[in-house]
N, CA, C and O of each residue as an XYZ file, in Angstrom:
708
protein
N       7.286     32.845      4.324
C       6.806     32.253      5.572
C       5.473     31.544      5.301
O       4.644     32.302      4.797
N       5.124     30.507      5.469
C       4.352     29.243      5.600
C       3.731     29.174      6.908
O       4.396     29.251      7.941
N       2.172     28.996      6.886
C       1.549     28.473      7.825
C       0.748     27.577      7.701
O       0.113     27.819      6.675
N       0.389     26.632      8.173
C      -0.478     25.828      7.659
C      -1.165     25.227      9.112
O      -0.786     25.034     10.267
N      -2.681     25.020      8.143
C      -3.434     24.738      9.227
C      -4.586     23.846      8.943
O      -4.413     23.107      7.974
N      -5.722     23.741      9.563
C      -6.333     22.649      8.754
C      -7.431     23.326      8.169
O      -8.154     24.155      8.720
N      -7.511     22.811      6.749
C      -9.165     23.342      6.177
C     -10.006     23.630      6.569
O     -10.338     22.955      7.543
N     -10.988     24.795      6.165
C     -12.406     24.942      6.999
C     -13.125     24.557      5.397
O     -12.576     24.096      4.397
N     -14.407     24.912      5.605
C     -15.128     25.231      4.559
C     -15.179     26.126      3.440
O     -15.203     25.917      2.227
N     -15.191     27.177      4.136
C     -14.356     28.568      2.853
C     -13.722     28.285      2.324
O     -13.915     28.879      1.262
N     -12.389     27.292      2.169
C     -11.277     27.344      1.529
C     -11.710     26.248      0.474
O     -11.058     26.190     -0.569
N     -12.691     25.434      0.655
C     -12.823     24.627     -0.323
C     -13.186     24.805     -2.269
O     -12.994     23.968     -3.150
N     -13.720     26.135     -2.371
C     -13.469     26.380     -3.621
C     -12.080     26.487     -3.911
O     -11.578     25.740     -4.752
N     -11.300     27.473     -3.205
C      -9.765     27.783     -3.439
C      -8.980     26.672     -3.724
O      -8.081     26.680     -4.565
N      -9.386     25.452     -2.853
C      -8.485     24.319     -2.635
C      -8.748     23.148     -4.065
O      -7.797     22.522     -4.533
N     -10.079     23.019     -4.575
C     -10.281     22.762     -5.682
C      -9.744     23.416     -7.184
O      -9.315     22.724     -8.107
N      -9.877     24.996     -7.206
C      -9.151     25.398     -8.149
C      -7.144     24.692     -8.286
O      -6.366     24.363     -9.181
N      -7.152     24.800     -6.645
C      -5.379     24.688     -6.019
C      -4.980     23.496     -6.648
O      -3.880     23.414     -7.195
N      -6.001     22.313     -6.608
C      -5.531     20.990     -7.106
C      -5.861     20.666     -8.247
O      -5.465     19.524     -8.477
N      -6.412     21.123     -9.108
C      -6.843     21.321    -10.964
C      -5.572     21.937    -11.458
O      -4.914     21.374    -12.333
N      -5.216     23.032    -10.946
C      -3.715     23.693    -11.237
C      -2.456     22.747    -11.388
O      -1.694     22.562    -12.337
N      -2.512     22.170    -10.010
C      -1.203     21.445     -9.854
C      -1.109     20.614    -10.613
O      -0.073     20.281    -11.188
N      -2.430     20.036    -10.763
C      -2.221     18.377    -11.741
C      -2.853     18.480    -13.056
O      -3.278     17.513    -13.688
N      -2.911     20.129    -13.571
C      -2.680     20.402    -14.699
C      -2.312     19.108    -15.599
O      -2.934     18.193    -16.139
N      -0.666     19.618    -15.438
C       0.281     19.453    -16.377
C       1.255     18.447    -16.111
O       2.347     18.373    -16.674
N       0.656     17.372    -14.888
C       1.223     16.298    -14.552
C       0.840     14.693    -15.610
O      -0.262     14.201    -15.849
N       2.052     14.282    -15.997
C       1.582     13.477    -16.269
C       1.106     11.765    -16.306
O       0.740     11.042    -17.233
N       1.244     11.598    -15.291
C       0.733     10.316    -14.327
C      -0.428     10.861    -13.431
O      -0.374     10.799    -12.202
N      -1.628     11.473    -14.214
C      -2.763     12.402    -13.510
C      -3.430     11.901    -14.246
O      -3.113     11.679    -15.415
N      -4.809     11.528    -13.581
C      -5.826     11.301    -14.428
C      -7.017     12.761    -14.171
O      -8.243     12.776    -14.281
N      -6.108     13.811    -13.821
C      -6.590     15.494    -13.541
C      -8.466     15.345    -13.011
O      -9.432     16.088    -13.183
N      -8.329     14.306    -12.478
C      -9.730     14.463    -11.552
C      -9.451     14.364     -9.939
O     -10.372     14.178     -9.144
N      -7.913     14.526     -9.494
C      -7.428     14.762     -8.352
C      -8.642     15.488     -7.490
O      -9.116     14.816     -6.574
N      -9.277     17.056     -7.760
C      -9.967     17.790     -7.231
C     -11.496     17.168     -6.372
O     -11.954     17.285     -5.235
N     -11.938     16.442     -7.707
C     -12.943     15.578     -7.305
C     -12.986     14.438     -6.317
O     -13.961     14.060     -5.669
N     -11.901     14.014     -6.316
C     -11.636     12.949     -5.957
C     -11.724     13.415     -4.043
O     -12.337     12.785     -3.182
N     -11.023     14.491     -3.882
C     -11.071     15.279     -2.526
C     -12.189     15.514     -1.991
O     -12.370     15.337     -0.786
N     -13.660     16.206     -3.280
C     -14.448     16.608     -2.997
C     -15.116     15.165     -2.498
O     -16.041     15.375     -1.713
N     -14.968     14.293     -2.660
C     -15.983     13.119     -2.699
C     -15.408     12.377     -1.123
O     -16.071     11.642     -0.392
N     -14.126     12.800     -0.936
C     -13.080     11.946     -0.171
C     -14.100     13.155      1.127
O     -15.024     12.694      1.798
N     -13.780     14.257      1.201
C     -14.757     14.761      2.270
C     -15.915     14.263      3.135
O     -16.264     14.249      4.316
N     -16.325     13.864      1.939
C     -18.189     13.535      2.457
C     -18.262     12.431      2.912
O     -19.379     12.035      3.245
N     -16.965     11.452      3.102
C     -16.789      9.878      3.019
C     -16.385      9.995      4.573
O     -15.749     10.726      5.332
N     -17.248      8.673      4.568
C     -16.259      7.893      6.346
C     -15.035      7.918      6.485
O     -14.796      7.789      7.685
N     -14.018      8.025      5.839
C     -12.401      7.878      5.421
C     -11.836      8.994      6.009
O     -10.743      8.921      6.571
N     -13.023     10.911      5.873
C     -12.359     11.543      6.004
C     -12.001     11.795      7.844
O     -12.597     11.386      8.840
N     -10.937     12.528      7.700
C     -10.433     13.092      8.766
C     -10.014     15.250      8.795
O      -9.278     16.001      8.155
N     -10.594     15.336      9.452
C     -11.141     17.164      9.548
C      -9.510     17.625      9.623
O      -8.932     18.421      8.883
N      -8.949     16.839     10.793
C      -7.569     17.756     11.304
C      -6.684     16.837     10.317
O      -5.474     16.965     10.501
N      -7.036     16.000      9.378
C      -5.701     15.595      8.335
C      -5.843     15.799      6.911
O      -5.297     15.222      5.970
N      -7.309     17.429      6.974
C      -7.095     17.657      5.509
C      -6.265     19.273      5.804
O      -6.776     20.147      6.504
N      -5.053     19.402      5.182
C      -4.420     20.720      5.621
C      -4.053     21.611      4.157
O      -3.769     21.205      3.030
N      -4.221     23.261      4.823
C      -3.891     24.310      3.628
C      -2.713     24.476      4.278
O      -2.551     23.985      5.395
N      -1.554     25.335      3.526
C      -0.523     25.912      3.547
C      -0.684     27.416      2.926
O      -0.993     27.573      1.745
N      -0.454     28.488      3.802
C      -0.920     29.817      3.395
C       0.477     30.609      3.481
O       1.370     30.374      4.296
N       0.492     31.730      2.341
C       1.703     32.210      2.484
C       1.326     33.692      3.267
O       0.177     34.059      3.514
N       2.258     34.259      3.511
C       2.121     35.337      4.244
C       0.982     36.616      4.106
O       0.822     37.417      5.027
N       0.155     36.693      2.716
C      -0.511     37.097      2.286
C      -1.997     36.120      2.526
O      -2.942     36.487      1.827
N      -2.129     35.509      3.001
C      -2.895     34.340      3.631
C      -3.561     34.097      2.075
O      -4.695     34.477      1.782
N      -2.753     33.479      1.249
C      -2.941     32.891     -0.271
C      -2.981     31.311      0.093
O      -2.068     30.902      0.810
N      -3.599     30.733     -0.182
C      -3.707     29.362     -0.445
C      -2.371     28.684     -1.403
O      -2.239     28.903     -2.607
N      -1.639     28.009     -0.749
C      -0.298     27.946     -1.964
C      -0.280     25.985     -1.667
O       0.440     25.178     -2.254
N      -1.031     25.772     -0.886
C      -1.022     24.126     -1.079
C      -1.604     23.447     -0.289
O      -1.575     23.750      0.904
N      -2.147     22.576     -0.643
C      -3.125     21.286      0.156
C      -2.603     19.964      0.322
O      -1.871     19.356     -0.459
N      -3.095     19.554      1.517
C      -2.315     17.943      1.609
C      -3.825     16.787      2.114
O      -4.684     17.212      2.887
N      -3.870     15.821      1.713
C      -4.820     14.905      2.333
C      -4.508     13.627      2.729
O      -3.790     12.857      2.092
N      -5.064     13.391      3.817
C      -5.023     12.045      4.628
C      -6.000     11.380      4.297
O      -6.799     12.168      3.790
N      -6.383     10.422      4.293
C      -8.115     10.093      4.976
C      -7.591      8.235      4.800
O      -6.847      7.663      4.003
N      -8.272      7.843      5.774
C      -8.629      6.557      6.476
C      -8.714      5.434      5.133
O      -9.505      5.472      4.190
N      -7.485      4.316      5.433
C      -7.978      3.061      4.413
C      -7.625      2.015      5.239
O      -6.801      2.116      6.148
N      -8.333      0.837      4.893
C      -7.516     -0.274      5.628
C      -6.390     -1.267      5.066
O      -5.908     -0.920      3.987
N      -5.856     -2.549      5.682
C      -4.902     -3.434      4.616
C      -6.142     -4.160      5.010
O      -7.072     -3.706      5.677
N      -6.030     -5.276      4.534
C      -7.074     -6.646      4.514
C      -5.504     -7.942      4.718
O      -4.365     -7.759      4.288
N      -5.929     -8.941      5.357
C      -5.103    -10.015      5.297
C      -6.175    -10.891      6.185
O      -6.446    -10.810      7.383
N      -6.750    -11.869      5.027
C      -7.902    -12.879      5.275
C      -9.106    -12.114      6.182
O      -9.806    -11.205      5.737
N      -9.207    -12.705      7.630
C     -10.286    -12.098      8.444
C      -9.304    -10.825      9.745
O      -9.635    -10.586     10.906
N      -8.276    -10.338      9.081
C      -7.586     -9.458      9.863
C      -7.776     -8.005      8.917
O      -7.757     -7.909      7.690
N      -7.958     -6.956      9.919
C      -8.355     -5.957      8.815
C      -7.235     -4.648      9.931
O      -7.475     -4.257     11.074
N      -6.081     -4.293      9.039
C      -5.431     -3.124      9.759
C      -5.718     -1.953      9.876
O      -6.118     -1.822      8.720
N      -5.837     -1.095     10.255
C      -6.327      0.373      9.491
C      -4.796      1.205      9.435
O      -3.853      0.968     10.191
N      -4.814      2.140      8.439
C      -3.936      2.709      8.043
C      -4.456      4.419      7.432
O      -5.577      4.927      7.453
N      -3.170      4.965      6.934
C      -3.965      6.172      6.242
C      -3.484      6.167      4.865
O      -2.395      5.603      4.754
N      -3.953      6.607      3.837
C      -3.715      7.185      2.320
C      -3.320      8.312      2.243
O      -4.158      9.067      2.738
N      -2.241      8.963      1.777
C      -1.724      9.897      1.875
C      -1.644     10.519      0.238
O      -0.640     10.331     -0.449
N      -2.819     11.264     -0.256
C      -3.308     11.489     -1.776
C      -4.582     12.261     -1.709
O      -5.677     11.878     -1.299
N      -4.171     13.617     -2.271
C      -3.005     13.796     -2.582
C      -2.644     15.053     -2.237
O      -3.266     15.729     -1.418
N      -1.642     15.418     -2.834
C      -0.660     16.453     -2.228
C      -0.551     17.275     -3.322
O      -0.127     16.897     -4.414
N      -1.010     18.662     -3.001
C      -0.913     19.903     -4.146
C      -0.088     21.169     -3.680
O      -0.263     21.780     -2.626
N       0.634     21.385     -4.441
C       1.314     23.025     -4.413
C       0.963     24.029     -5.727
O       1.390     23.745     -6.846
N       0.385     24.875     -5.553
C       0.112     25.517     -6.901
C       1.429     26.201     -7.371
O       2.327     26.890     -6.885
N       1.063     25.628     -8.632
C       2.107     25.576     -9.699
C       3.539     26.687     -9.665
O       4.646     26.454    -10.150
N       3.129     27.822     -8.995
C       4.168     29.253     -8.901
C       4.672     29.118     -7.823
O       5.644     29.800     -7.498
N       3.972     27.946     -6.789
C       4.768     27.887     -5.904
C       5.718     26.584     -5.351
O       6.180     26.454     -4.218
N       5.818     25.939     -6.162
C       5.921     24.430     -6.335
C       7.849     24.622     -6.592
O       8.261     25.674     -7.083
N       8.661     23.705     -6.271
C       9.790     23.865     -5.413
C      10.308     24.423     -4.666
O      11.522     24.625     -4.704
N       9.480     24.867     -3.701
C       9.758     25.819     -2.376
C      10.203     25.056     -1.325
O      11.184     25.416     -0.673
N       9.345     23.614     -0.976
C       9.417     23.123      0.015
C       7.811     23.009      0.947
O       7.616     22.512      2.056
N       6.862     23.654      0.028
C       5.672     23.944      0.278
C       5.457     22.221      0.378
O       5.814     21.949      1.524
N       5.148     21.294     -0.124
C       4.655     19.598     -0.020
C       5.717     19.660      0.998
O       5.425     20.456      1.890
N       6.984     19.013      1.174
C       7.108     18.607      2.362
C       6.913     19.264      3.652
O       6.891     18.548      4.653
N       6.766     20.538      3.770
C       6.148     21.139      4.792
C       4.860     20.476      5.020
O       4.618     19.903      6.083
N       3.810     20.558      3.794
C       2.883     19.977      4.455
C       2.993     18.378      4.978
O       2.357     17.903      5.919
N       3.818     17.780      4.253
C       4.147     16.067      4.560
C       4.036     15.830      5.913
O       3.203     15.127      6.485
N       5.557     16.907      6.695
C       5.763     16.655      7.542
C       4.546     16.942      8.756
O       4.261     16.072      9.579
N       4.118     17.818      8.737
C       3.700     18.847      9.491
C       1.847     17.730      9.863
O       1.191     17.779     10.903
N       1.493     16.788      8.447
C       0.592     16.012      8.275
C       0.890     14.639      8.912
O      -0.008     13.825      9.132
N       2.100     14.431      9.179
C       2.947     12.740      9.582
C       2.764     13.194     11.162
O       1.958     12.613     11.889
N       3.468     14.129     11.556
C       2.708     14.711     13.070
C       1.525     14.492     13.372
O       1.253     13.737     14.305
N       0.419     15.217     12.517
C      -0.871     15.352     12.839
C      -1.488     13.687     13.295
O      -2.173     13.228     14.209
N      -0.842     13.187     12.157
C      -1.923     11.600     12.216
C      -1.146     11.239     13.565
O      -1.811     11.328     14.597
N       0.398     10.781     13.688
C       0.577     10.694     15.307
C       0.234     11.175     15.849
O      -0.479     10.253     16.244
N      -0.062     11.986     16.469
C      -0.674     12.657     17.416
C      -2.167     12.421     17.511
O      -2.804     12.556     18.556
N      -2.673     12.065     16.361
C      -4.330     11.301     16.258
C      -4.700      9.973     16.365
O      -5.768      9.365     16.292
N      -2.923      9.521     16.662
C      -2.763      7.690     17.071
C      -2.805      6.920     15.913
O      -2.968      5.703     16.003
N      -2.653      7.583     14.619
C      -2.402      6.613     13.309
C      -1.025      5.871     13.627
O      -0.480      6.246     14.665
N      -0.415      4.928     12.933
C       0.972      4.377     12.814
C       1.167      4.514     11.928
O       2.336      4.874     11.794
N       0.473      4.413     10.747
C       1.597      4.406      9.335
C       0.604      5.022      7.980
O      -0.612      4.837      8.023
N       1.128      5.629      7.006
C       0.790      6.149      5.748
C       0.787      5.419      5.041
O       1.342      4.402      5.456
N       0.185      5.297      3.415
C       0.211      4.799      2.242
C       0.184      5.432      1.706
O      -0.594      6.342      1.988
N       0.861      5.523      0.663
C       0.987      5.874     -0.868
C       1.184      5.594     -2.350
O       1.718      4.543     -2.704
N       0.878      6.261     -2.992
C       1.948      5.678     -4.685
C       2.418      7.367     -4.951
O       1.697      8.358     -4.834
N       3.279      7.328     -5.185
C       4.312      8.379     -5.497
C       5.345      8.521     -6.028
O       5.557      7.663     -6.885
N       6.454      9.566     -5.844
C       7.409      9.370     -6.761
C       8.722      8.462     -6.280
O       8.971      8.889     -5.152
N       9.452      7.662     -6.524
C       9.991      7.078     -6.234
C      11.522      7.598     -5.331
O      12.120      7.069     -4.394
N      11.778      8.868     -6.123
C      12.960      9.747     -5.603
C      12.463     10.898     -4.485
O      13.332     11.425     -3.791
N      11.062     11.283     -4.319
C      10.692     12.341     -3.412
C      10.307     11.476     -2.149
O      10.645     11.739     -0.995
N       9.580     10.449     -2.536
C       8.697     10.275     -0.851
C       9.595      9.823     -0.025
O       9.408     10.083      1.164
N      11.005      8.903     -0.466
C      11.851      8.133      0.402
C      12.188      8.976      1.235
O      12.046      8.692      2.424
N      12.828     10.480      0.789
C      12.674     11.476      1.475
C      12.795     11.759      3.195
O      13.688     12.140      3.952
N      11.340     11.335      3.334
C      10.648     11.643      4.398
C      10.164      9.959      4.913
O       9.312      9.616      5.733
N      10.857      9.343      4.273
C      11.489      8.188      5.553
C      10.518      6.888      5.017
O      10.429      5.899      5.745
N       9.667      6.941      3.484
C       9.332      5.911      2.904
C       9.826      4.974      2.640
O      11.027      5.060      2.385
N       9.175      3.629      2.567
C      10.249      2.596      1.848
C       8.567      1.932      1.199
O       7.387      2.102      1.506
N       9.259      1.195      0.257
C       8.291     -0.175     -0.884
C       7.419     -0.807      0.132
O       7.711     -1.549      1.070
N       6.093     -0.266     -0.339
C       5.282     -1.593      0.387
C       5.632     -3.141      0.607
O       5.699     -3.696      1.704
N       5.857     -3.771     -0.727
C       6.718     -4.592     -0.681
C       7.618     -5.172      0.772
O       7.722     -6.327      1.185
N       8.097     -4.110      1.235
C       9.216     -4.605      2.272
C       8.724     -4.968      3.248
O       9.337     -5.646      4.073
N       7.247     -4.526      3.412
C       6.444     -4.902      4.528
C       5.670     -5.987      4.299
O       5.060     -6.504      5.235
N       5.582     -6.541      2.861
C       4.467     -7.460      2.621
C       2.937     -7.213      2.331
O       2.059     -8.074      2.263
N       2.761     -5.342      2.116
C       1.457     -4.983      1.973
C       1.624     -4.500      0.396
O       2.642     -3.966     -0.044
N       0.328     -4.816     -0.433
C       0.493     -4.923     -1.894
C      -1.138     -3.703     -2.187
O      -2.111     -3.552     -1.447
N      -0.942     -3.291     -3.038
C      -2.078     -2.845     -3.766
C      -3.097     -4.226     -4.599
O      -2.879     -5.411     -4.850
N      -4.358     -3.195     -4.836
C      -5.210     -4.094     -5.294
C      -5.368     -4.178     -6.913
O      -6.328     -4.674     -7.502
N      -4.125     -3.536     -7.551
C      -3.900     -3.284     -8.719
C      -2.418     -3.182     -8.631
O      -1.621     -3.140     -7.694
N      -2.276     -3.146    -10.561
C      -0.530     -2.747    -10.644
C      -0.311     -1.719    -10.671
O      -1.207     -0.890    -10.828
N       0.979     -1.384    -10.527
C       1.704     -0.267    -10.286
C       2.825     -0.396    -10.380
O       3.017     -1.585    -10.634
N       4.094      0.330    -10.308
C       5.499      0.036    -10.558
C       5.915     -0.223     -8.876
O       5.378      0.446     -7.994
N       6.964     -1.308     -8.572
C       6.949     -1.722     -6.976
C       7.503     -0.540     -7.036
O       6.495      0.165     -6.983
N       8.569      0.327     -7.125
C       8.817      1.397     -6.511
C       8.128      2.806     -6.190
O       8.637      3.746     -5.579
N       6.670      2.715     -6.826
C       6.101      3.923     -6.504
C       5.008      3.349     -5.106
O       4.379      4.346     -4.751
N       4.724      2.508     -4.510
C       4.214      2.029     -3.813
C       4.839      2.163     -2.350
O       5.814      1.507     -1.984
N       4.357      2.825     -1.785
C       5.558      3.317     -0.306
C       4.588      3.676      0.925
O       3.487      4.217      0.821
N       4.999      3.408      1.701
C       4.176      3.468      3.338
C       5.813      3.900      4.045
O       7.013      3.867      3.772
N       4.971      4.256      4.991
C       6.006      5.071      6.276
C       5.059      4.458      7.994
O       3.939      4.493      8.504
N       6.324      4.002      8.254
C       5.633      3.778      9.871
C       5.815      4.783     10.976
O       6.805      4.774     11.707
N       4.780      5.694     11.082
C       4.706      7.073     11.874
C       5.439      6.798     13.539
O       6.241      7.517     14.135
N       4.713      5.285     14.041
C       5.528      4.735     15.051
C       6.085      3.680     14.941
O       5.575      2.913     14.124
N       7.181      3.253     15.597
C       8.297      2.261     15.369
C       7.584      1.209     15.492
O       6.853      0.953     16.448
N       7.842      0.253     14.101
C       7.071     -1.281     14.351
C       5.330     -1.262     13.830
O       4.691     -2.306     13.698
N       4.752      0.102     13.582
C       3.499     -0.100     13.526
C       3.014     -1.481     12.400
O       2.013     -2.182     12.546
N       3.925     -1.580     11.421
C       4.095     -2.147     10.230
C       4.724     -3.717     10.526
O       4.902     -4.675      9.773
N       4.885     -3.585     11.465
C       6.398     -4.979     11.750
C       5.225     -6.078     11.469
O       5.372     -6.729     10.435
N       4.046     -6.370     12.290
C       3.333     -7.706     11.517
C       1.976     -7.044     11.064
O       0.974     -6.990     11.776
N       2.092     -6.479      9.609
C       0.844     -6.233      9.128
C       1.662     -6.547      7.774
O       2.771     -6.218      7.352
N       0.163     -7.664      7.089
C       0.581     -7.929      5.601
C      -0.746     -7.930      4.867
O      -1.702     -8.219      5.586
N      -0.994     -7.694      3.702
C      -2.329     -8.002      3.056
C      -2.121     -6.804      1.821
O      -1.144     -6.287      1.279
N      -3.678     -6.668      1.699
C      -3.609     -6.088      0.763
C      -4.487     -4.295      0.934
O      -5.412     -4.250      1.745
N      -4.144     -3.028      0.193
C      -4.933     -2.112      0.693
C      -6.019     -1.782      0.138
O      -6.004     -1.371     -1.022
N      -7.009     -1.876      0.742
C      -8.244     -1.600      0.570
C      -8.792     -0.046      0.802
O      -9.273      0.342      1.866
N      -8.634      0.757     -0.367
C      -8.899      2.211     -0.091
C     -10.437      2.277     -0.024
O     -11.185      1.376     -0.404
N     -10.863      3.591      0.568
C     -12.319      3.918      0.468
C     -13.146      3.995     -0.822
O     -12.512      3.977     -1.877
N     -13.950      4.045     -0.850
C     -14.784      3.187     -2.420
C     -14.507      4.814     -2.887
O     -13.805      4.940     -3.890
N     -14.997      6.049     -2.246
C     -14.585      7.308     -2.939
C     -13.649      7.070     -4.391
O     -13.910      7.470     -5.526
N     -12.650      6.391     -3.981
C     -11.331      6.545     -4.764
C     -11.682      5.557     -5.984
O     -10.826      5.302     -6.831
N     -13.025      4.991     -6.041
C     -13.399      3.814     -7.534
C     -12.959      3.255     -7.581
O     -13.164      2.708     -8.665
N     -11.690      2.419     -6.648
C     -11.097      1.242     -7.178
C     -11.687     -0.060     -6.351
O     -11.815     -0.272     -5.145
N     -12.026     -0.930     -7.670
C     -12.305     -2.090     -6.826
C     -12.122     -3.484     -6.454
O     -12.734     -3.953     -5.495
C-alpha cells in the first residue's frame, strides 16, 4: 500500500539519498539528478504541492516525483508549461508501479493547480503510457538534441497544446543554455 503526498522538509535528506540510488546504475544519467532537485527547490520554477514522496506502509520513502515550472518561447509569445524530471523509485522498489503512481497522482495535482500540459525526455516505451506523444507533433522542440522519440509532453487539458509552438526554455537551475 502506497501513499503519497507532498514533500516537507524532513524528507529532503531521504529524498536525496532516494534519487542518487535510483540513478545509480542508470545509464542515460549524468547521476547529478539529486542536485539538480536540490537547486530546482530554491528556484522560481519550484512548485511545493508538485514535488511528491511515495511512502510504503512502513512510512519508508520508496519514491519521488518532480514538477517545476518551464516555459516554450515562440518569438515574443512565451507559454508556460511544466517539466516533469525527475522521477525516482528506489532501486528495491522499482517495478511495482511506484513512478506511475506517482505520474499519475502528479498529472492530477498540476490540473487541479490549472497547469495544461507536461514536458519531458524519457523513455520512449514508458511515458506513452500515460498518454504522451513527441513534442514534435505539437511543433514544440528542445533547445538541444535529443532522440525525437524521447521528447514527449502530455496535454493535462484537452487542446492545451493545440496552438503552442516554439521552443522549451527550462529554468537556468537545470544549466542548459
Amino acid at each position: 500500500m502506497i501513499t503519497i503526498r507532498q514533500e516537507e522538509e524532513k524528507d529532503h535528506q531521504k529524498v536525496f539519498q532516494l534519487i542518487e540510488e535510483a540513478f545509480k546504475t542508470m545509464a542515460h544519467s549524468d547521476h547529478q539528478e539529486q542536485f539538480l532537485v536540490e537547486r530546482l527547490r530554491k528556484s522560481e520554477a519550484f512548485i511545493p504541492e508538485l514535488s511528491l514522496v511515495a511512502e510504503n506502509e512502513n512510512g519508508e520513502i520508496t519514491g519521488h516525483i518532480l514538477f517545476t515550472k518551464l516555459k516554450i518561447i515562440n518569438g515574443s509569445e512565451t507559454f508556460e508549461s511544466l517539466a516533469l524530471a525527475p522521477v525516482s523509485v528506489k532501486p528495491e522498489f522499482q517495478n511495482q508501479g511506484i513512478g506511475g503512481q506517482l505520474i499519475n497522482y502528479g498529472h492530477l495535482t498540476a490540473k487541479k493547480l490549472g497547469f495544461g500540459s507536461v514536458i519531458l525526455i524519457g523513455h520512449e516505451t514508458y511515458y506513452p503510457k500515460f498518454g504522451y506523444k513527441k513534442t514534435s507533433n505539437f511543433g514544440i522542440s528542445f533547445p538541444f538534441d535529443i532522440p525525437e522519440e524521447n521528447g514527449m509532453a502530455l496535454e493535462l487539458t484537452e487542446d492545451s497544446l493545440k496552438n503552442v509552438k516554439g521552443i522549451i526554455q527550462y529554468p537556468k537551475e537545470f544549466g542548459i543554455d
